[in-house]
C-alpha positions as CSV (number, residue, x, y, z in Angstrom):
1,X,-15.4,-4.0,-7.1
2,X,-13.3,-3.1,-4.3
3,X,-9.8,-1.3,-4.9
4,X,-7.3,-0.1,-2.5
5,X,-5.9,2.5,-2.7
6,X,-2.1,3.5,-1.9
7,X,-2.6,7.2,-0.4
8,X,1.2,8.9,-1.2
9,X,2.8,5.2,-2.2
10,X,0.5,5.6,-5.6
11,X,3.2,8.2,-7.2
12,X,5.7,5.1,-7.0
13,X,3.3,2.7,-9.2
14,X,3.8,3.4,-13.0
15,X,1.2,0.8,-13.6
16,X,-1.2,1.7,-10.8
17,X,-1.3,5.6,-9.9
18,X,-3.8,8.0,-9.3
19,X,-5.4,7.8,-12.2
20,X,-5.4,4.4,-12.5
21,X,-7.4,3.9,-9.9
22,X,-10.0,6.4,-11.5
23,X,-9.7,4.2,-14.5
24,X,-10.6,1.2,-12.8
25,X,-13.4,3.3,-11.0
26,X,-14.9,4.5,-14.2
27,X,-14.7,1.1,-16.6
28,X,-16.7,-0.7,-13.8
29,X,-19.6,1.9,-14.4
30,X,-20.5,1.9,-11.0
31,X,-24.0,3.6,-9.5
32,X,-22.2,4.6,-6.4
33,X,-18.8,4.9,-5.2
34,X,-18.1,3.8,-1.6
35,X,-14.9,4.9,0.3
36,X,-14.8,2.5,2.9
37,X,-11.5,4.5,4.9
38,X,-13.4,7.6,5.3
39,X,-16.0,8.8,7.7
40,X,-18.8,11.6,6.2
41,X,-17.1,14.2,8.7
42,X,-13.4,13.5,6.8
43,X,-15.0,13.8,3.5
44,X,-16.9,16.9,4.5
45,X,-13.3,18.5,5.6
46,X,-11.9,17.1,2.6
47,X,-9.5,15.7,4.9
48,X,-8.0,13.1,2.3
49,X,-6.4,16.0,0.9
50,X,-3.9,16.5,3.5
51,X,-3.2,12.8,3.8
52,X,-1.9,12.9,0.3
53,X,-4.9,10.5,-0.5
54,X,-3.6,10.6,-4.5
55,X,-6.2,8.8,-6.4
56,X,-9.0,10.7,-4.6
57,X,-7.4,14.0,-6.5
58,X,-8.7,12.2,-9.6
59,X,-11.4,10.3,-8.5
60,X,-13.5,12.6,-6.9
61,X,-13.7,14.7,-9.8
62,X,-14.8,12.6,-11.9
63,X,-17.1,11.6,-9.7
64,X,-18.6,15.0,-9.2
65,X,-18.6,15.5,-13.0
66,X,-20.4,11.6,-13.9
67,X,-23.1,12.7,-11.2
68,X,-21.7,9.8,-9.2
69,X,-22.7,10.2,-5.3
70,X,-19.9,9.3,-2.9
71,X,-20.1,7.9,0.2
72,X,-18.3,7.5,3.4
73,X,-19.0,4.4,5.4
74,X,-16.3,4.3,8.3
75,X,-18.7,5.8,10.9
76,X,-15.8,5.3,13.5
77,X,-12.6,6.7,11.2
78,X,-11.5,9.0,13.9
79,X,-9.9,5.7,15.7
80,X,-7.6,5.5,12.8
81,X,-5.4,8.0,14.7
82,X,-4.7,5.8,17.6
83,X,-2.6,3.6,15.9
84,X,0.3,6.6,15.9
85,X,-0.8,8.0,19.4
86,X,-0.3,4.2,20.6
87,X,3.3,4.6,18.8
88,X,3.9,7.8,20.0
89,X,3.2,6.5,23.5
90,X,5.9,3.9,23.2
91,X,8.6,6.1,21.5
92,X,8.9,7.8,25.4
93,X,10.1,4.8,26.6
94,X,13.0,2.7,26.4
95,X,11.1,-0.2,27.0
96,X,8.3,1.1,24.1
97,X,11.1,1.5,21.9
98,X,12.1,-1.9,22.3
99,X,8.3,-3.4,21.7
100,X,8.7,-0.9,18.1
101,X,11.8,-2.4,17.3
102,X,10.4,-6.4,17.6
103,X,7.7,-5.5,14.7
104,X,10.5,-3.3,12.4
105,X,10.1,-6.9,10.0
106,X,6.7,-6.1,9.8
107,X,7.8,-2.7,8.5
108,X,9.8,-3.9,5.8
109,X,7.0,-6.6,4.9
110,X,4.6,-3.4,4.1
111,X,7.2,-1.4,2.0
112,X,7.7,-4.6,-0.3
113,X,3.9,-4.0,-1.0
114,X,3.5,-0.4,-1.3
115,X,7.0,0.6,-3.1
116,X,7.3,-2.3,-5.4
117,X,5.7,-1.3,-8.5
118,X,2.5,-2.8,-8.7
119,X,-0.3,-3.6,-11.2
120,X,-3.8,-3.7,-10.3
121,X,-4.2,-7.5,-10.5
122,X,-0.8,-7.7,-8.2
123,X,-3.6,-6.8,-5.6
124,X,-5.7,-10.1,-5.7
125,X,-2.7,-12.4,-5.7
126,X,-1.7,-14.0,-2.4
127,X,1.5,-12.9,-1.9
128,X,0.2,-9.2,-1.5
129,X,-2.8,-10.2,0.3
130,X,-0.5,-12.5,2.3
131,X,2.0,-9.9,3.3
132,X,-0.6,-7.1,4.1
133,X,-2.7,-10.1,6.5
134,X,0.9,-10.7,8.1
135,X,1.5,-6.7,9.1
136,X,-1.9,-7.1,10.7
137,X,-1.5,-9.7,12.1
138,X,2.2,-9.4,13.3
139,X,0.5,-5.8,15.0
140,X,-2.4,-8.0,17.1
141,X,0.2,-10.6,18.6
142,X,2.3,-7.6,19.2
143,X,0.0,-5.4,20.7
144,X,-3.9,-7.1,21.1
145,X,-6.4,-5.9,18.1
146,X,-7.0,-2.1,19.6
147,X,-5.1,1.6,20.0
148,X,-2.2,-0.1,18.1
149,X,-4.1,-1.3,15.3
150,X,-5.7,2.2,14.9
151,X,-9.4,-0.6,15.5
152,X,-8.9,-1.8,11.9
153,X,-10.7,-5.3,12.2
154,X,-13.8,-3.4,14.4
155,X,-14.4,-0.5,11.7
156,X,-13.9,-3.2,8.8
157,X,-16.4,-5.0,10.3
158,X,-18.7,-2.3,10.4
159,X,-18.4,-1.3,7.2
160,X,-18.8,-4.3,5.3
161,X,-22.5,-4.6,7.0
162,X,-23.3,-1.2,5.7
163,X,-22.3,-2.7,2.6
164,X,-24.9,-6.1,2.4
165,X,-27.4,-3.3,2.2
166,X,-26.6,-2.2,-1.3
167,X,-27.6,-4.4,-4.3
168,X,-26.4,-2.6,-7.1
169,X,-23.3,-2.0,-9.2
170,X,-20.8,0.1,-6.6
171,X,-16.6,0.3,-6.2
172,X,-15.2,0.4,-2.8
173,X,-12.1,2.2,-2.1
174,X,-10.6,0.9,0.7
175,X,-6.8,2.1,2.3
176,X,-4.3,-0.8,1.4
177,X,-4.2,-1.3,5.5
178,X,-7.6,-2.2,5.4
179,X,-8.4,-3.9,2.4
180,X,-7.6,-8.0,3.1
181,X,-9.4,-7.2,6.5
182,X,-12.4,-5.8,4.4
183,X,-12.3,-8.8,1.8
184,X,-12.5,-11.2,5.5
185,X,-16.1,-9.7,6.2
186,X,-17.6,-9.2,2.7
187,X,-19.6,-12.0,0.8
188,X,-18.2,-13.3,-1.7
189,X,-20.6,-11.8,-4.7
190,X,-19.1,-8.2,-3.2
191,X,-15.8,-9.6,-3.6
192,X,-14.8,-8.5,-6.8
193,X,-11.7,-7.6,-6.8
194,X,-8.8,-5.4,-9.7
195,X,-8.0,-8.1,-12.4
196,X,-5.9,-7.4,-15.6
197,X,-5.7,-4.0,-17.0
198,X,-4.4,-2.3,-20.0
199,X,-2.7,0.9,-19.1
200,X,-4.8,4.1,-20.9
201,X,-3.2,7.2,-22.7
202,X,-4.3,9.2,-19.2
203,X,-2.6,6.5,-17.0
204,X,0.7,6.9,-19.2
205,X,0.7,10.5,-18.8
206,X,0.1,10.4,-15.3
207,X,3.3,7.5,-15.1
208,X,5.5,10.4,-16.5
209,X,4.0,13.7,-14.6
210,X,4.9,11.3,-11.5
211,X,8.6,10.4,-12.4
212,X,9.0,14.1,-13.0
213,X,7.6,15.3,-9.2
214,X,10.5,12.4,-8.3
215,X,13.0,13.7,-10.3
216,X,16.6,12.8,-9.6
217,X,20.0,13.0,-11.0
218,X,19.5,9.2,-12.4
219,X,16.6,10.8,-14.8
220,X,17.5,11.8,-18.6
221,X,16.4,15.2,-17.5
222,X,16.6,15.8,-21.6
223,X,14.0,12.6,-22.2
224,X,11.3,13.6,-19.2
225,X,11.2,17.4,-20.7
226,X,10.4,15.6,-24.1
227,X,7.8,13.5,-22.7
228,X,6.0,16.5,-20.6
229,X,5.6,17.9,-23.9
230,X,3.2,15.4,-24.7
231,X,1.5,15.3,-21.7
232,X,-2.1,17.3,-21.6
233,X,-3.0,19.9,-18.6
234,X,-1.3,22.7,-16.9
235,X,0.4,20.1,-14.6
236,X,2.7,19.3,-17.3
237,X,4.1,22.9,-17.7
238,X,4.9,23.3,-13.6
239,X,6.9,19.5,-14.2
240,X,9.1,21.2,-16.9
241,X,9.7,24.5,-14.6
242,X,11.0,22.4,-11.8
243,X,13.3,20.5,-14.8
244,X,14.6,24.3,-15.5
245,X,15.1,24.9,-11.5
246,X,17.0,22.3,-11.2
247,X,19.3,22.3,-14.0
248,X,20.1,25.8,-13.0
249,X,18.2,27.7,-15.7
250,X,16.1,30.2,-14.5
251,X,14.6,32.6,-17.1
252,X,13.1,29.0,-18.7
253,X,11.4,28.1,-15.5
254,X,10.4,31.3,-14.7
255,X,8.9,31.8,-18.1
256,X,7.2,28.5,-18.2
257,X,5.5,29.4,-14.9
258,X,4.3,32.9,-16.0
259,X,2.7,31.1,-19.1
260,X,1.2,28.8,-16.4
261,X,-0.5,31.0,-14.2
262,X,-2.3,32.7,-16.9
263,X,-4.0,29.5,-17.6
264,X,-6.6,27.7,-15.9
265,X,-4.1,25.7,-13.6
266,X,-6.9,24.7,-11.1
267,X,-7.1,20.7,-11.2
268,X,-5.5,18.5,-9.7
269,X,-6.1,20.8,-6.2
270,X,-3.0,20.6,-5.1
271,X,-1.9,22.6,-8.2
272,X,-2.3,25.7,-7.8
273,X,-1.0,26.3,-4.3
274,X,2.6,24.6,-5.5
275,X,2.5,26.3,-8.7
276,X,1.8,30.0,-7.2
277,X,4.8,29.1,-4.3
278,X,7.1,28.3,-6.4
279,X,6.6,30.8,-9.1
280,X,6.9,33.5,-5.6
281,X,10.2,31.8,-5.3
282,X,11.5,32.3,-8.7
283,X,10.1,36.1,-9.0
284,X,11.9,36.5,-5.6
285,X,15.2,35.5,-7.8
286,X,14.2,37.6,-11.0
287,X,14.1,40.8,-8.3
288,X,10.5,41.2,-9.0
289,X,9.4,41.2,-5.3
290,X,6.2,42.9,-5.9
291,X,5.2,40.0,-8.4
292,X,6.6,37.5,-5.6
293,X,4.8,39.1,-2.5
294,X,1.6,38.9,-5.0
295,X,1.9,35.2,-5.3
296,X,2.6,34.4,-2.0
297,X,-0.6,35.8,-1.2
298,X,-2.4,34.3,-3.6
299,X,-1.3,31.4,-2.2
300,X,-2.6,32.0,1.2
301,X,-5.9,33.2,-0.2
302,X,-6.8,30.0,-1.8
303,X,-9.4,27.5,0.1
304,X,-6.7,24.6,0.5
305,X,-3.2,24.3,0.0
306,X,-0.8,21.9,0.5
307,X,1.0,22.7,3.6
308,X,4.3,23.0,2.1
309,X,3.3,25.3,-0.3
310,X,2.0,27.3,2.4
311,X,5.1,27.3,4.5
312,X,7.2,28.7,1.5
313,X,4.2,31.4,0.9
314,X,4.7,32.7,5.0
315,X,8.9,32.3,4.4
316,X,8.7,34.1,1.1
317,X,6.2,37.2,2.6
318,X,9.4,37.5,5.4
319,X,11.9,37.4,3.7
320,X,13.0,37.4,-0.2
321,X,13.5,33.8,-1.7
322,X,17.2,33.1,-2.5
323,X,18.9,29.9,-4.2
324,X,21.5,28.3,-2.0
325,X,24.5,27.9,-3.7
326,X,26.4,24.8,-3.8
């Protein structure tokens, strides 16, 4: 089965987030799972992390914990970046800038397919399939297949050999960019592609842990707290605090987060490093700037952390955190 996957875009996708993809991944019952966007030196680094690669928080995992092995197949990924040095290039120039502007369509044509909410069989219908073919193709006439295309078709190409070699039951997981170009080169027994899916209890749970890290003042702040209730794992309790924050209530967020980080708040990864910065923050408030100074530390001691969570660690160890006031 191959299934691509959204890398940020999935938190937008009720119907087909993070964990839906490991869903997929685990009802197929696959021997191996290919990622056919990654190269083995990426995966080493655990670079996905830092390119917000969602599902793979849940995937890999599970992976790890089925006994599943994982492997990287894009033996050239590291000309993926030359598709934003090529647009970097142009943004110095008036002339560039003008070349940018005539693809903008293209632009909009992409966000139809990664912010619509999607289902998983929305990906092997033509109109998706046609409008993801039409950004890469609307980038080749622009540009020529190359630097601007960050070498899609080439390291699609490769990749899908790699794959004839493999007999057995497998899931690719292929970056949405990629995918139609992947479908061109693969035969059509490896072909299979998402069909119709029934949402799981985990899926659901996931929907509404990602409608709280969006939170706005449209939300029934009231009705999301309610549903976090109901929602297993630590990640839950961090949802709620930022609820509090947000409606101005302090002591409950604060308290929520102590409970939290006297639990085992390690999974997903980018957990702990959020829920350690922003419980810094709100110590920083409470006057306790020894507790504060102790979590932003923490937060620099851990082996990854998303980078925003490491820039409030390095602000808060300067100076105390305050609340701006409206």
């Amino acid at each position: 089965m191959v299934i691509p996957t959204l890398g940020p875009f999935h938190i937008l996708h009720p119907r087909y987030n993070g964990v839906t993809v490991a869903e997929l991944v685990r009802a197929h019952q696959p021997e191996k799972i290919f990622l056919a966007s990654y190269g083995p030196e990426e995966l080493a680094a655990q670079r996905w992390r830092d390119q917000n690669e969602i599902s793979f928080f849940h995937v890999l995992p599970w992976a790890e914990s089925a006994g599943l092995e994982v492997e990287p197949l894009d033996a050239q990924s590291g000309l993926k970046a030359e598709a934003e040095l090529f647009r970097e290039a142009l943004r110095q120039y008036p002339k560039g800038q003008q070349l940018l502007s005539k693809v903008e369509a293209l632009e909009q044509g992409l966000h139809w397919v990664v912010s619509t909410p999607r289902t998983p069989e929305d990906f092997a219908q033509e109109p998706v399939l046609q409008a993801l073919r039409g950004y890469h193709q609307g980038h080749v006439q622009a540009f020529g297949e190359g630097p601007a295309t960050g070498f899609r078709r080439q390291r699609m190409a490769e990749v899908a050999e790699r794959l004839r070699g493999f007999g057995g039951c497998a899931v690719v997981l292929v970056d949405v960019l990629e995918y139609p170009l992947l479908l061109e080169y693969l035969p059509q027994e490896q072909r299979r592609l998402p069909g119709a899916h029934t949402p799981t209890e985990p899926e659901r749970q996931r929907s509404v842990l990602d409608r709280a890290w969006q939170l706005s003042d449209a939300d029934d702040w009231a009705v999301l707290l309610q549903q976090l209730r109901d929602v297993e794992g630590p990640e839950a309790l961090y949802c709620a605090a930022q609820i509090y924050l947000a409606a101005g209530q302090l002591e409950d967020a604060f308290e929520l987060l102590e409970e939290l980080v006297h639990t085992d708040f390690q999974h997903p990864a980018y957990l702990p490093g959020y829920t350690l910065a922003r419980y810094g923050q709100l110590a920083d408030v409470m006057g306790q700037r020894d507790k504060a100074l102790r979590a932003y530390r923490a937060v620099l001691g851990l082996s990854w952390v998303p980078g925003e969570a490491r820039e409030i660690a390095q602000a808060g160890q300067r100076t105390p955190f305050r609340l701006e006031r409206a």
